[in-house]
MDAnalysis code that builds the backbone (N, CA, C; Angstrom):
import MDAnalysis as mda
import numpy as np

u = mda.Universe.empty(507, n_residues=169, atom_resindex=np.repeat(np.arange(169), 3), trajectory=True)
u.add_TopologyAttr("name", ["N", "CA", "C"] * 169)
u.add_TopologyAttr("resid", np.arange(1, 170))
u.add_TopologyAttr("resname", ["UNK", "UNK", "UNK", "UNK", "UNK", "UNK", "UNK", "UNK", "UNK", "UNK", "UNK", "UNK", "UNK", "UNK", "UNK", "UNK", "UNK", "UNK", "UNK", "UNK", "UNK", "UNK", "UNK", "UNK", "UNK", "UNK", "UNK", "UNK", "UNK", "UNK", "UNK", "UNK", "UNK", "UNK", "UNK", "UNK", "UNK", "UNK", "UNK", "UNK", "UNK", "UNK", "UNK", "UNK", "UNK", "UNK", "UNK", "UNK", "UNK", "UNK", "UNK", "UNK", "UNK", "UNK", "UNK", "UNK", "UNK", "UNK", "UNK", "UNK", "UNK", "UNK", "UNK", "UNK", "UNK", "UNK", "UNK", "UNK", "UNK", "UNK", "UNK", "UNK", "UNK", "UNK", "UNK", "UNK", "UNK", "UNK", "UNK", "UNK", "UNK", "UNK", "UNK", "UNK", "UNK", "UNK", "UNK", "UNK", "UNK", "UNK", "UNK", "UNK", "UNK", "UNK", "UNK", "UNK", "UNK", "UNK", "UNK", "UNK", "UNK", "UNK", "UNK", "UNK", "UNK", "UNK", "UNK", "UNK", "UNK", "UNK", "UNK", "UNK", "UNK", "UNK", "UNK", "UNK", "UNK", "UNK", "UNK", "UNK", "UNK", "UNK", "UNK", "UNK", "UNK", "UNK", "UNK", "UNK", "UNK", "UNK", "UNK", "UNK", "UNK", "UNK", "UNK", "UNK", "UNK", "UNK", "UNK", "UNK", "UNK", "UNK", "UNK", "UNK", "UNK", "UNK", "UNK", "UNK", "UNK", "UNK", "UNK", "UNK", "UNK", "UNK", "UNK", "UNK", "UNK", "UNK", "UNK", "UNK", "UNK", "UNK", "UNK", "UNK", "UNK", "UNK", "UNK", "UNK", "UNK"])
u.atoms.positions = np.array([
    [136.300, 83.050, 103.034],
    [136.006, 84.408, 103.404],
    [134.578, 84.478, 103.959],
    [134.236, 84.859, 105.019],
    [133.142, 85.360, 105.778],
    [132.824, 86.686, 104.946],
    [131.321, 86.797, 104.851],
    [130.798, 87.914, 104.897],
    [129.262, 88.157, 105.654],
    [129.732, 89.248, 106.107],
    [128.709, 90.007, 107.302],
    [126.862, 90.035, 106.420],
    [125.925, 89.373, 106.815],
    [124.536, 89.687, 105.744],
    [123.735, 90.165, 106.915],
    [122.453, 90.727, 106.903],
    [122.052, 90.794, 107.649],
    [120.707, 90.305, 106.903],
    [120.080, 89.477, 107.223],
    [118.674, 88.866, 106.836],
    [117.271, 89.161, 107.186],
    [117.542, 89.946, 108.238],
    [116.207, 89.686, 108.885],
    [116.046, 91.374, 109.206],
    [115.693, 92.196, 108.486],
    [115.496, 93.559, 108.356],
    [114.009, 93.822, 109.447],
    [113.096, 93.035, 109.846],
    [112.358, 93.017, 111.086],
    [113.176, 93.229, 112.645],
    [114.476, 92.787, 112.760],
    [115.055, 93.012, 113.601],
    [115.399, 94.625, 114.155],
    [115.730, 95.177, 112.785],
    [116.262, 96.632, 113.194],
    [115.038, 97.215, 114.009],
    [115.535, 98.480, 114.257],
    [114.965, 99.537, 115.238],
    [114.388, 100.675, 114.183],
    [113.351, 101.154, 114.635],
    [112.934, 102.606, 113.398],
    [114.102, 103.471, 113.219],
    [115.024, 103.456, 114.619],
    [115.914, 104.585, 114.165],
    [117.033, 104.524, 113.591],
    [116.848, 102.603, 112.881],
    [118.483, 102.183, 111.980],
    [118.439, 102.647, 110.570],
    [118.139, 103.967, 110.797],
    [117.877, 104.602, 109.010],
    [118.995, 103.948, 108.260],
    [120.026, 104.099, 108.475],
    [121.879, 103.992, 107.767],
    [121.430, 102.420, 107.466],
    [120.973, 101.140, 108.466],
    [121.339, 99.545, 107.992],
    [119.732, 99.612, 107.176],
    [118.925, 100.244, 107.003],
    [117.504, 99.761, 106.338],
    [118.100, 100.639, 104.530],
    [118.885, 101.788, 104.956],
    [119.705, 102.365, 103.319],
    [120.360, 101.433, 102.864],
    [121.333, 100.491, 103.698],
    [122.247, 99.506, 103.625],
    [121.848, 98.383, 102.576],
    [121.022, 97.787, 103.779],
    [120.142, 96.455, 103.100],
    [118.885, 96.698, 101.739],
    [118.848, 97.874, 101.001],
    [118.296, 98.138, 100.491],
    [119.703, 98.297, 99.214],
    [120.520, 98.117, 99.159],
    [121.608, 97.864, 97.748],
    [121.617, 96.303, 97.643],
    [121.169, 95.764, 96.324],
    [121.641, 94.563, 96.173],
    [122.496, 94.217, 95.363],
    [123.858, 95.254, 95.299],
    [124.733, 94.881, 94.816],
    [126.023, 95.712, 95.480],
    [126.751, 94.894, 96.102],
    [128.537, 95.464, 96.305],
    [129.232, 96.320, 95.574],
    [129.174, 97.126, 94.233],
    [129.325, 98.277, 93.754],
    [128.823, 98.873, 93.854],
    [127.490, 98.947, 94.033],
    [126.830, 100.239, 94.508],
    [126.769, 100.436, 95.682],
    [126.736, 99.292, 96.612],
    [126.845, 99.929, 98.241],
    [128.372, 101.038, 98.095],
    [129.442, 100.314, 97.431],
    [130.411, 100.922, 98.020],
    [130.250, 102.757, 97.098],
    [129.975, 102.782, 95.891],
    [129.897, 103.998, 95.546],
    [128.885, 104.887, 96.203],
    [127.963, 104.368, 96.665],
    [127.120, 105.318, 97.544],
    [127.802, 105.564, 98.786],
    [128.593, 104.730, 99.267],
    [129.303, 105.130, 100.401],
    [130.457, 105.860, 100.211],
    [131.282, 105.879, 99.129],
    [132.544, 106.523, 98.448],
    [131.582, 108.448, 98.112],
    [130.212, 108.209, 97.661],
    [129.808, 109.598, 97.077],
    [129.178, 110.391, 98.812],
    [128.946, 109.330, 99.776],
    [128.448, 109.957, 100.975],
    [129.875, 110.585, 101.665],
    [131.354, 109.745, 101.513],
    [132.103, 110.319, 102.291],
    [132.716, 111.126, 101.838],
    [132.868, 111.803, 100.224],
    [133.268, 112.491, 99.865],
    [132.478, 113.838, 99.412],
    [131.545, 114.088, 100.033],
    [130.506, 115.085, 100.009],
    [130.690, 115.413, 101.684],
    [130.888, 114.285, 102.679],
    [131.101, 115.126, 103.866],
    [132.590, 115.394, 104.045],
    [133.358, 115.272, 103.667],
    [134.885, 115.561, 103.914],
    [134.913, 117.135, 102.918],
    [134.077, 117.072, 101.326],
    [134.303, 118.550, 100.956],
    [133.438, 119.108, 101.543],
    [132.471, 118.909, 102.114],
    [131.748, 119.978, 103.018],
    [132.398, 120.316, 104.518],
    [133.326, 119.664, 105.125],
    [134.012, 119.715, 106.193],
    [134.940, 120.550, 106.005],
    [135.904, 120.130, 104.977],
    [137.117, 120.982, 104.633],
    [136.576, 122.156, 104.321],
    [135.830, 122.640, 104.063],
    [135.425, 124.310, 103.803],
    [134.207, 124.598, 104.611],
    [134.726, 124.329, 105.794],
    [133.878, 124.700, 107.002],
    [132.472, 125.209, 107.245],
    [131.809, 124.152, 106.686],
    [130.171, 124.756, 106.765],
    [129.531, 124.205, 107.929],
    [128.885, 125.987, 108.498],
    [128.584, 125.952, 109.424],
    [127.279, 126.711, 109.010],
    [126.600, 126.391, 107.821],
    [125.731, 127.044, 107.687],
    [124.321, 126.468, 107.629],
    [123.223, 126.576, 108.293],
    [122.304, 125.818, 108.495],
    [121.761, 125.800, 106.820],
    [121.446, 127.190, 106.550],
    [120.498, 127.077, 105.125],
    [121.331, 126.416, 104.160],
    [122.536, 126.351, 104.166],
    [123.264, 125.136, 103.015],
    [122.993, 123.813, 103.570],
    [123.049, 123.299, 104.790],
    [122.676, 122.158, 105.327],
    [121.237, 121.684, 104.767],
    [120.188, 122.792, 104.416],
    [118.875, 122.227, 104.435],
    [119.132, 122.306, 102.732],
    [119.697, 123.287, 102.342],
    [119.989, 122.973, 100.863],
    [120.266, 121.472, 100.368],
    [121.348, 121.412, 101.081],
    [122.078, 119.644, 100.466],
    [121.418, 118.994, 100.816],
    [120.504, 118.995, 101.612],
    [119.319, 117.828, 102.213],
    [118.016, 118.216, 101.872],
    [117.620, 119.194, 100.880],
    [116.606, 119.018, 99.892],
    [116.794, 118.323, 98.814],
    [118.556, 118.735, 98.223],
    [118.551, 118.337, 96.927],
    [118.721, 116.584, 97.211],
    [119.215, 116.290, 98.373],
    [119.656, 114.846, 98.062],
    [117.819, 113.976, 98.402],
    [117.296, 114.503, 99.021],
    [115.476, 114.123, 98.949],
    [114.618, 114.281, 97.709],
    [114.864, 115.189, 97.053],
    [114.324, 115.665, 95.859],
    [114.790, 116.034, 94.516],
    [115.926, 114.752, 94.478],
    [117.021, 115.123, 93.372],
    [116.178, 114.417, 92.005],
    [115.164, 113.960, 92.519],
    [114.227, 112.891, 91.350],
    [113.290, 113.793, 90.072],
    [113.004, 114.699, 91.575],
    [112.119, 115.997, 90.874],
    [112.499, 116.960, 89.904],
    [112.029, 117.502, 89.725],
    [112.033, 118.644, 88.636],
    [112.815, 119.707, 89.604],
    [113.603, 119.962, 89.554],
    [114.049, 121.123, 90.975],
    [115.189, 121.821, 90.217],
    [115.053, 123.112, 90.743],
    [116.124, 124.315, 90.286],
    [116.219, 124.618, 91.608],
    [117.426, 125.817, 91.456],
    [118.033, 127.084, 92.438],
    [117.108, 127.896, 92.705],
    [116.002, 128.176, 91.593],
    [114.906, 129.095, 91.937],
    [113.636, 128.406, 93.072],
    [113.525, 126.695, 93.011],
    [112.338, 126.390, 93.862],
    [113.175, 126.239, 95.113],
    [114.138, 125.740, 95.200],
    [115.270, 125.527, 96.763],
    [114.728, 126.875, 96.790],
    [115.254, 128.235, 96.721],
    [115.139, 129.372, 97.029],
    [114.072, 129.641, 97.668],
    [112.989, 129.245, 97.285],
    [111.523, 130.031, 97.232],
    [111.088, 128.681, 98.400],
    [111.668, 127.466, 98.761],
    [110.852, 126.588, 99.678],
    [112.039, 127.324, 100.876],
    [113.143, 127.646, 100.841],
    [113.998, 128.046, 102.388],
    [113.350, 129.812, 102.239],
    [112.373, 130.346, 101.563],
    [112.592, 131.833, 101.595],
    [113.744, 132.667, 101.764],
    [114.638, 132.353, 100.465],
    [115.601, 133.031, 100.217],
    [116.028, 133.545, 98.585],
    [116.860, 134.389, 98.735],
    [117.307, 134.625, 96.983],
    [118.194, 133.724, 96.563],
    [117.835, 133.298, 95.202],
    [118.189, 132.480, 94.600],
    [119.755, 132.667, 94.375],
    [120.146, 133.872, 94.174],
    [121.599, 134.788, 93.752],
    [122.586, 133.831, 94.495],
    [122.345, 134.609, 96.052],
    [122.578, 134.260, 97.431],
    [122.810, 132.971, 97.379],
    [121.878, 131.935, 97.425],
    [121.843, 130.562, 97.583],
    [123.024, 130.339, 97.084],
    [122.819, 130.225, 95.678],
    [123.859, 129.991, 94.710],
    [125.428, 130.236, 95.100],
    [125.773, 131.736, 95.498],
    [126.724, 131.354, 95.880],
    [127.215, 131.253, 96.900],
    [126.460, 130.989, 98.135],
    [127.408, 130.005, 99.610],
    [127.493, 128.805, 99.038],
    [126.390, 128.108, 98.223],
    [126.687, 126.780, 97.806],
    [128.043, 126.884, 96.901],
    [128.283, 127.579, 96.234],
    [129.659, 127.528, 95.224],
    [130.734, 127.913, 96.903],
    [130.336, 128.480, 96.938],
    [131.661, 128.806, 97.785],
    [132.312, 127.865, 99.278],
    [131.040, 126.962, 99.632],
    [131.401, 125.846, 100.200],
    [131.996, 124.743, 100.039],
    [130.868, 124.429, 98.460],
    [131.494, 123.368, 97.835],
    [132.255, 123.040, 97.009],
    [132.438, 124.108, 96.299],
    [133.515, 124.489, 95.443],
    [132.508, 123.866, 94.209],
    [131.419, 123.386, 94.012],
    [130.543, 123.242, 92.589],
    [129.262, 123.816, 92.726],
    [129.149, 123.822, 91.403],
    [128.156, 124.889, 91.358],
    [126.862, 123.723, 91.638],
    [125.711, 124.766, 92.017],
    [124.211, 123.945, 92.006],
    [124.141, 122.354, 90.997],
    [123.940, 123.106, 90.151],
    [123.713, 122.363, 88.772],
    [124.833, 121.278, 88.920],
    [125.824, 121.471, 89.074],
    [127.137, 120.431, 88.970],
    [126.744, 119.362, 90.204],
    [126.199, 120.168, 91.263],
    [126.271, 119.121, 92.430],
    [124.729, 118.127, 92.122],
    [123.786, 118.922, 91.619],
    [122.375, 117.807, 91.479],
    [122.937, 116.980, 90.203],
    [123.452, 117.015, 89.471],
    [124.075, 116.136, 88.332],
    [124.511, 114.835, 89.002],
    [126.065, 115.426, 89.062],
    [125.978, 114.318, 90.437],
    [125.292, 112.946, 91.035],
    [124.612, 114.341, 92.222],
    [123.635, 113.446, 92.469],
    [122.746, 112.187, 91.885],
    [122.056, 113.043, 90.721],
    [121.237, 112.375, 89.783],
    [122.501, 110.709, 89.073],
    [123.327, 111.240, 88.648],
    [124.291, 110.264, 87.957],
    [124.670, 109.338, 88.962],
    [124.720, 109.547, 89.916],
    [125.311, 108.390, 91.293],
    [124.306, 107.366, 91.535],
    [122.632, 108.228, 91.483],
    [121.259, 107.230, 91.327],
    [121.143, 106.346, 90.257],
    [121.477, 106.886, 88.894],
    [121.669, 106.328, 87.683],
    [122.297, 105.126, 87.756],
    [123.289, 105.654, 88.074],
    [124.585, 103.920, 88.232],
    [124.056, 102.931, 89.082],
    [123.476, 103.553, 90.554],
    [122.628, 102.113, 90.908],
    [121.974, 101.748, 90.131],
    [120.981, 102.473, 89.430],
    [119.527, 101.908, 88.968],
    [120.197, 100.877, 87.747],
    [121.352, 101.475, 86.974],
    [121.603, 100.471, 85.844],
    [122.423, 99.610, 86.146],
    [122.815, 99.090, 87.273],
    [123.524, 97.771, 87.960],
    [122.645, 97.362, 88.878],
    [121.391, 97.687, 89.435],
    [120.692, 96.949, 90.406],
    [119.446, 96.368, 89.502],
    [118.422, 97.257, 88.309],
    [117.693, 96.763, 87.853],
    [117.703, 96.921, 86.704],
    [116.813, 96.080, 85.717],
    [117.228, 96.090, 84.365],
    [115.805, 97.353, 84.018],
    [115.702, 98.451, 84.355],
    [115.070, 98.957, 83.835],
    [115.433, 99.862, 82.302],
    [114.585, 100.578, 81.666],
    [115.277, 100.861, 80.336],
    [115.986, 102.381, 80.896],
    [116.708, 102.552, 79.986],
    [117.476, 104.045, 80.029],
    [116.875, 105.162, 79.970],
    [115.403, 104.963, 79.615],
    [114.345, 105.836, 79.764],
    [113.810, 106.193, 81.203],
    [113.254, 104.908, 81.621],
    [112.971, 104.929, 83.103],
    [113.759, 105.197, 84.021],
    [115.094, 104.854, 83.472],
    [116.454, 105.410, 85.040],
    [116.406, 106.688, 84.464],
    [116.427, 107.413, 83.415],
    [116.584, 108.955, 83.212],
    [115.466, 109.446, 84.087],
    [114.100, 109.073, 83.783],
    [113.332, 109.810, 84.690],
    [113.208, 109.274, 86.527],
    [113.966, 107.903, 86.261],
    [114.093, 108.097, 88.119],
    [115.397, 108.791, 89.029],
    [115.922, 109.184, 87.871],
    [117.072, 110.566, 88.161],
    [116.803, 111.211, 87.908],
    [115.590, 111.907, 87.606],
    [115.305, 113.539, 88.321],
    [115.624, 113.922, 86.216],
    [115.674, 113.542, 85.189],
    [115.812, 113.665, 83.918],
    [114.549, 113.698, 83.027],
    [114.205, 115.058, 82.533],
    [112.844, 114.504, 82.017],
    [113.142, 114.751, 80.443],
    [114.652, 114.745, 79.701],
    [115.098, 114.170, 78.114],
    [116.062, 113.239, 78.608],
    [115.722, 112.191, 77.864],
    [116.575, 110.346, 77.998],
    [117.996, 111.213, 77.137],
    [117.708, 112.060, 76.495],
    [119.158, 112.600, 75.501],
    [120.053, 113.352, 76.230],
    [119.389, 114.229, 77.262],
    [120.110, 115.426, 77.944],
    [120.847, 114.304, 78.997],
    [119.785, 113.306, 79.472],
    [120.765, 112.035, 80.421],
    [122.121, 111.457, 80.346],
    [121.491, 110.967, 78.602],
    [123.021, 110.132, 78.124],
    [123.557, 111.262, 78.091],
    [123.877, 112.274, 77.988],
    [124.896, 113.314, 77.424],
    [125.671, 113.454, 78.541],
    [124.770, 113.953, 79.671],
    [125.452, 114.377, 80.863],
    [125.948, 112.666, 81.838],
    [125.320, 111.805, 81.422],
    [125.530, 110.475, 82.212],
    [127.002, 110.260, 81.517],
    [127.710, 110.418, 80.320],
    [128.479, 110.080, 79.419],
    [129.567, 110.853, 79.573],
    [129.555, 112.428, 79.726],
    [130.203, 113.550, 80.742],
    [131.239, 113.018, 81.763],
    [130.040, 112.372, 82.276],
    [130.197, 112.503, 84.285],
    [130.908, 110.962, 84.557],
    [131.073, 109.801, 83.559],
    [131.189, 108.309, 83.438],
    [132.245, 107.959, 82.326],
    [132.115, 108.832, 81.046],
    [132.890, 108.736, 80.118],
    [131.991, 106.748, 79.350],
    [131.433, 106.709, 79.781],
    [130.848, 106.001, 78.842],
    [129.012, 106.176, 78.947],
    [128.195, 105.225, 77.921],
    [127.129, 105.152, 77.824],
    [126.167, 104.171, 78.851],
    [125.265, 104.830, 79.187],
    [124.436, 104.443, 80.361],
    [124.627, 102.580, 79.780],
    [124.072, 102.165, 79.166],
    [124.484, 101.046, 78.679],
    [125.254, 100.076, 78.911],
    [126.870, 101.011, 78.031],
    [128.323, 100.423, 78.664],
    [128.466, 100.306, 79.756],
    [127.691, 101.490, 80.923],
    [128.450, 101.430, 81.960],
    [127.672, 100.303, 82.452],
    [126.553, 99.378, 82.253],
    [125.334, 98.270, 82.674],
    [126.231, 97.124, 82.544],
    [126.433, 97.195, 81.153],
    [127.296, 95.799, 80.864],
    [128.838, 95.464, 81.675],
    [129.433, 96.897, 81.055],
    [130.561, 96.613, 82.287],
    [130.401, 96.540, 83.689],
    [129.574, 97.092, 84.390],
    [129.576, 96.840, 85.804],
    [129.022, 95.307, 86.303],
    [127.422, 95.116, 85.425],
    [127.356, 94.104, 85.756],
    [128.005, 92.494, 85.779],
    [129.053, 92.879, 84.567],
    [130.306, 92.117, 84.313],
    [130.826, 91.791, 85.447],
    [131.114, 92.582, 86.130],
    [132.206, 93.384, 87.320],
    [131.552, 92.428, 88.765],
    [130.658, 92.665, 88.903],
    [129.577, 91.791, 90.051],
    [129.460, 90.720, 89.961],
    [128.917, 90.216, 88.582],
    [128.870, 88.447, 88.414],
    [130.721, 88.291, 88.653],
    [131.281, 88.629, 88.287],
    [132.567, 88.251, 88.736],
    [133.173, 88.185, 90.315],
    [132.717, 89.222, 90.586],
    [132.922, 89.196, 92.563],
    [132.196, 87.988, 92.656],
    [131.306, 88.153, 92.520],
    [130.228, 86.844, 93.168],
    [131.050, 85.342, 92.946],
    [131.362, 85.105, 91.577],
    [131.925, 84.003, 91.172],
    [133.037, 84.004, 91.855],
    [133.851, 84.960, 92.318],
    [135.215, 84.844, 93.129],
    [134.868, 84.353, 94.046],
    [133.600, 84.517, 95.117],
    [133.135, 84.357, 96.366],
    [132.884, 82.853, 96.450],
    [132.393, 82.645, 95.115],
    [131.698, 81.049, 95.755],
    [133.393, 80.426, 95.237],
    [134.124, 80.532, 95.114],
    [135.077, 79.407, 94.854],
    [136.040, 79.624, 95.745],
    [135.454, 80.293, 97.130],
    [136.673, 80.281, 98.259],
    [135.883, 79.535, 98.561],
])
């Protein structure tokens, strides 16, 4: 089996944002879930026809600043709008609420961080936008059905195994 690498990240162009996101996963489960959570955020934003710029800059604050400390009230107050409002074109586009969709977010970062580096469950809580490691596991455990942990061991299980499939073709 061939697989496609690209090595030499000096080659690209400034404007290969998508292959410099690419080459920046070093692991094959997380490329593909970041690509599984990118196409299924534009297909439910498609299917319920948004044509709305201030939700556009919405979903592209929260996915820039999902690390931060951020509510419905600071989105509001950086697009100069009511928070009410915000709230619900975003429900009514996406069919989830604020809070449900930065979760999400935050939990999709999580799963890289605990299959790409061995940092502690402390440090991936706060590099997902989490500032209680408890409110993390709770909602990481929610959203995964297991513990930030479990889900480390099992995934990374999951990878050393691809890999080992790879070298014995």
């Amino acid at each position: 089996a061939r697989l496609f690498y690209i090595n030499a990240p000096e080659l690209l162009m400034p404007t290969d944002q998508l292959y410099k996101v690419i080459l920046a996963f070093q692991q094959r489960n997380s490329l593909l879930q970041w690509i599984a959570g990118k196409v299924h955020m534009f297909f439910q934003l498609k299917q319920k026809a948004v044509d709305n710029p201030l939700l556009e800059r919405m979903i592209n604050y929260i996915d820039n600043h999902f690390e931060q400390d951020i509510s419905l009230k600071t989105i509001a107050a950086t697009l100069n709008t009511n928070p009410a409002y915000l709230g619900r074109i975003f429900k009514d586009a996406t069919g989830s609420s604020f809070s449900d969709y930065l979760n999400v977010r935050r939990i999709n970062c999580a799963k890289a961080l605990l299959v790409e580096t061995s940092l502690t469950v402390k440090d991936i809580a706060a590099k997902s936008g989490y500032n209680s490691t408890n409110y993390f596991v709770n909602v990481f455990k929610k959203h995964t059905a297991l513990y930030p942990i479990q889900y480390r061991t099992t995934h990374i299980r999951f990878s050393q195994g691809w890999l080992y499939c790879l070298a014995r073709q």
